[in-house]
C-alpha positions as CSV (number, residue, x, y, z in Angstrom):
1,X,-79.2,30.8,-62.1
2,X,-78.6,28.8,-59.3
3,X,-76.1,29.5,-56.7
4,X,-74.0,27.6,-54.4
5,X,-72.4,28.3,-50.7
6,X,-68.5,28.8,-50.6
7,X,-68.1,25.8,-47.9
8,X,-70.1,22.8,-50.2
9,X,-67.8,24.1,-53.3
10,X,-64.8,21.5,-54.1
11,X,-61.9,23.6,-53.8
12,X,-60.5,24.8,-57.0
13,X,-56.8,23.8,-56.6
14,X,-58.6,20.2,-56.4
15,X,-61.1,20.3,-58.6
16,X,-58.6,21.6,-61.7
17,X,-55.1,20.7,-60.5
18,X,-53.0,18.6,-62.9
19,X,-51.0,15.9,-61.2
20,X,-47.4,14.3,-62.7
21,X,-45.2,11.7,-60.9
22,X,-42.2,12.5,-60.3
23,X,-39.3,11.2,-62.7
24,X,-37.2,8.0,-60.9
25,X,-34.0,9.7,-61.1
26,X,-35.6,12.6,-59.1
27,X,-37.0,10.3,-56.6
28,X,-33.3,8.1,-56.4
29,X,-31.6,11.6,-55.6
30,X,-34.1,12.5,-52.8
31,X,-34.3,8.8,-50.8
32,X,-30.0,8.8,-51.4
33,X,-30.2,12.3,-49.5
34,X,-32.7,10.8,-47.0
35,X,-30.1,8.0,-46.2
36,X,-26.8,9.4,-46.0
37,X,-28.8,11.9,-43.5
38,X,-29.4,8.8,-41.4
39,X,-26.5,7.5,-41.5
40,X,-25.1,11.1,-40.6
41,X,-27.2,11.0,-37.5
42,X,-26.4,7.6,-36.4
43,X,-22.6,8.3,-36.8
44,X,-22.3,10.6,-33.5
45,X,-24.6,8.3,-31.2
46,X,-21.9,5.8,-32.1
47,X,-19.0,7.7,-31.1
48,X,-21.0,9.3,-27.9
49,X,-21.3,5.3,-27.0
50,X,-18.1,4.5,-27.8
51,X,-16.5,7.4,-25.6
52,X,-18.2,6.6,-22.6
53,X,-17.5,3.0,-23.2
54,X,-13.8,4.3,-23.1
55,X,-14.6,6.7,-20.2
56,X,-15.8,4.3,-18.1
57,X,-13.2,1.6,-19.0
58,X,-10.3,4.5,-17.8
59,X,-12.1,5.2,-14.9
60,X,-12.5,1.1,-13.6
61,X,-8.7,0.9,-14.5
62,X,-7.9,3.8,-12.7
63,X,-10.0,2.5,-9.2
64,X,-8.5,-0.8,-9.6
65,X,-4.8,0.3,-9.7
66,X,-5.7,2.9,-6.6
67,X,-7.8,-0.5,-4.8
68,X,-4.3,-2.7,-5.5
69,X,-2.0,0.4,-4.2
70,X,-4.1,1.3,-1.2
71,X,-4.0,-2.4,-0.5
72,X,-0.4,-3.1,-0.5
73,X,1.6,-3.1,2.8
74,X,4.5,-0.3,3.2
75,X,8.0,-0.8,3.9
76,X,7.4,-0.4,7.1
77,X,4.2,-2.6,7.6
78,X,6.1,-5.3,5.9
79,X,8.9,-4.9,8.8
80,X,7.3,-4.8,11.5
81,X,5.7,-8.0,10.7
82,X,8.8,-9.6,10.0
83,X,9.8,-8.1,13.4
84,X,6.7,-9.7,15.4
85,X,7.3,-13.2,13.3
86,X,10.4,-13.4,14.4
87,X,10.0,-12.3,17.9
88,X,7.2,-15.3,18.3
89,X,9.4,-17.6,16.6
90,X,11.9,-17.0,19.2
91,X,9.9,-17.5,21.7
92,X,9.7,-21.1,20.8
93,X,11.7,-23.6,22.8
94,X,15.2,-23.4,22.1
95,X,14.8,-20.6,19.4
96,X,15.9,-18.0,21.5
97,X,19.5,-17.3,21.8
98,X,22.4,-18.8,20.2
99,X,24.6,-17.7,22.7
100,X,23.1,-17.6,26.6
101,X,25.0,-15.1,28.2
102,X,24.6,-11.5,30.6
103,X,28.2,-10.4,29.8
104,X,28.5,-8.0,27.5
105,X,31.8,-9.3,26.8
106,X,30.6,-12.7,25.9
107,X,27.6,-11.6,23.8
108,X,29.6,-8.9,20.9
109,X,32.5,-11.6,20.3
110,X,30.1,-14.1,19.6
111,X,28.7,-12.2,16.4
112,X,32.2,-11.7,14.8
113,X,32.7,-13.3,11.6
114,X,29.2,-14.8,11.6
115,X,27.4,-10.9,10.2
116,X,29.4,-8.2,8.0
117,X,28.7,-5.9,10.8
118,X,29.6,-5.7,14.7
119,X,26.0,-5.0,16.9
120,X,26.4,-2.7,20.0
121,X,25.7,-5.1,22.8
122,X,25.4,-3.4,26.5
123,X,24.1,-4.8,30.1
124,X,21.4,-2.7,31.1
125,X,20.7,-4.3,34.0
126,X,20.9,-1.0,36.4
127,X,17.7,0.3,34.0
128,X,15.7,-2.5,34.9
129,X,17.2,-4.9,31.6
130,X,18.9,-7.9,32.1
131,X,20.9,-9.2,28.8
132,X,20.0,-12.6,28.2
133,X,21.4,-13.2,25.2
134,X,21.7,-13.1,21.5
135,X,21.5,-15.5,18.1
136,X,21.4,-14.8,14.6
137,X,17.5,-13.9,12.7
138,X,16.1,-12.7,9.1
139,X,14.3,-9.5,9.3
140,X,13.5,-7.4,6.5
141,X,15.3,-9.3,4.0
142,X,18.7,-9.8,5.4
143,X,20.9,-11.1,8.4
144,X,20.5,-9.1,11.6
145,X,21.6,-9.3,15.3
146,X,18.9,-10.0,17.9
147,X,19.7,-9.3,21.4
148,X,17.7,-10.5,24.1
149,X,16.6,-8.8,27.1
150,X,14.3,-9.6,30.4
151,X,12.4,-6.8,31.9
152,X,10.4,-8.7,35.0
153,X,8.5,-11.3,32.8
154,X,8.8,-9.9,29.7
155,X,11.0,-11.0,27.2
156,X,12.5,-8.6,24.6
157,X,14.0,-8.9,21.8
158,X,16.1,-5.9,19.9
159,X,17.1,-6.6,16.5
160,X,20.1,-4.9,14.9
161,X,21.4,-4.1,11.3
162,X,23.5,-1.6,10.1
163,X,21.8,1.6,8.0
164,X,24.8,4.1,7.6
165,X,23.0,6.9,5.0
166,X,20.2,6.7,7.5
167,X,20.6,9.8,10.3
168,X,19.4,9.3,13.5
169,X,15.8,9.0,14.6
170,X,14.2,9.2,18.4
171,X,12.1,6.5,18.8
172,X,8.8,5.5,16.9
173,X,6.1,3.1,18.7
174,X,3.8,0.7,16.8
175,X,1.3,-2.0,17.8
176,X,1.3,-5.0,15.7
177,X,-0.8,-8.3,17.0
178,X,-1.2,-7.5,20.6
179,X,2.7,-6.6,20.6
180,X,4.6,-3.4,21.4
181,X,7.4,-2.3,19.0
182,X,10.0,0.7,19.1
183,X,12.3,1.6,16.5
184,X,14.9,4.0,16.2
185,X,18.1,4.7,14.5
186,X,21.4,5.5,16.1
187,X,24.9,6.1,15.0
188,X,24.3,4.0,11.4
189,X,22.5,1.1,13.0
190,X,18.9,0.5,13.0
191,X,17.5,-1.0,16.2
192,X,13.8,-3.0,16.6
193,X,12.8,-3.5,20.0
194,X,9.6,-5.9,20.1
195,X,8.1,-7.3,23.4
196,X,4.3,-7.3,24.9
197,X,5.7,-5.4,27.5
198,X,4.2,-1.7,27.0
199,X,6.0,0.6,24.4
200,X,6.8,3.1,27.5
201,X,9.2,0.4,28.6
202,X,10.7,-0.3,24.7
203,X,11.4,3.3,24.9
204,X,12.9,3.6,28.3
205,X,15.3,0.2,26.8
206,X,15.9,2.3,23.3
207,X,17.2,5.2,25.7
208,X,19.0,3.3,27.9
209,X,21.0,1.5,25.0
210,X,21.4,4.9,23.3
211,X,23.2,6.7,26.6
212,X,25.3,2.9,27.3
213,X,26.3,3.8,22.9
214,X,27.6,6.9,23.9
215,X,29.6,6.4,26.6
């Protein structure tokens, strides 16, 4: 009887296995589980696109508003260039004083009935400021006094409008366009002084007007 080795035998599951095809409903049932597993896995890929498409969306939004915000002038930018425009504008021939006076007593009457307030006009000549003068100007939105002063060859000009909920303030410097400006609050009015003369000078004129106010 002959023999034969283990590894040229067919293997016996092959050799006598019976095969059968599996019935179409089976075979519907299993690719309809295949699918809506698919369709399962697809479903949070979409919504992970969709929230970062949202994410990002907020985020642009949110720089843009804080780009437009950071851009946009204060108050007080938005003053103090009103204050410089009108302080060249004056500068122009025969733009800058309405009334050409150094009297004190010339210069306040002027004003009445032509503003709903009454400036606090002072020679200041023994501090080193001549009064020149004073007209009527648009700062900031509304009618104001602007009284003119000459320190050597500088012109300055003070603008004036009343602020009476606002307490007093010493006086702040800015630098705007190659010109000096000093602001400060006394007694209810609110007081501009503008010039290229140095701001150590505006502030020596803003304390000068303030001890003239109280006496």
């Amino acid at each position: 009887m002959s023999t034969r080795e283990d590894g040229a035998e067919e293997p016996m599951i092959a050799r006598d296995a019976t095969y059968h095809r599996a019935p179409a409903e089976l075979r519907a049932r299993v690719h309809a589980s295949l699918a809506a597993e698919a369709r399962a896995s697809r479903v949070p890929a979409l919504w992970r696109a969709l929230s970062f498409g949202v994410a990002f969306a907020a985020v642009a939004l949110v720089s843009w508003n804080l780009a437009l915000f950071q851009a946009r002038p204060s108050p007080r930018d938005l003053l103090a260039r009103d204050v410089v425009t009108a302080h060249v504008r004056s500068l122009m021939a025969g733009h800058l004083n309405d009334v050409v006076s150094s009297d004190q007593h010339t210069v306040k009457p002027w004003f009445t009935g032509k503003l709903d307030f009454s400036p606090p006009v002072h020679d200041l000549a023994a501090a080193g400021f001549t009064l020149t003068g004073g007209r009527l100007d648009y700062v900031g939105g509304r009618a104001v006094a602007a009284l003119t002063y000459r320190y050597r060859l500088h012109v300055i000009n003070v603008f004036v409008w009343p602020e009476p909920a606002t307490p007093d303030a010493a006086p702040s410097i800015k630098a705007r366009q190659g010109y000096s400006l000093v602001r400060w609050t006394h007694r209810g009015m609110t007081f501009c002084a503008v010039s290229d003369a140095e701001a150590a000078q505006l502030t020596a004129l803003a304390e000068a007007l303030e001890r003239a106010d109280a006496g």
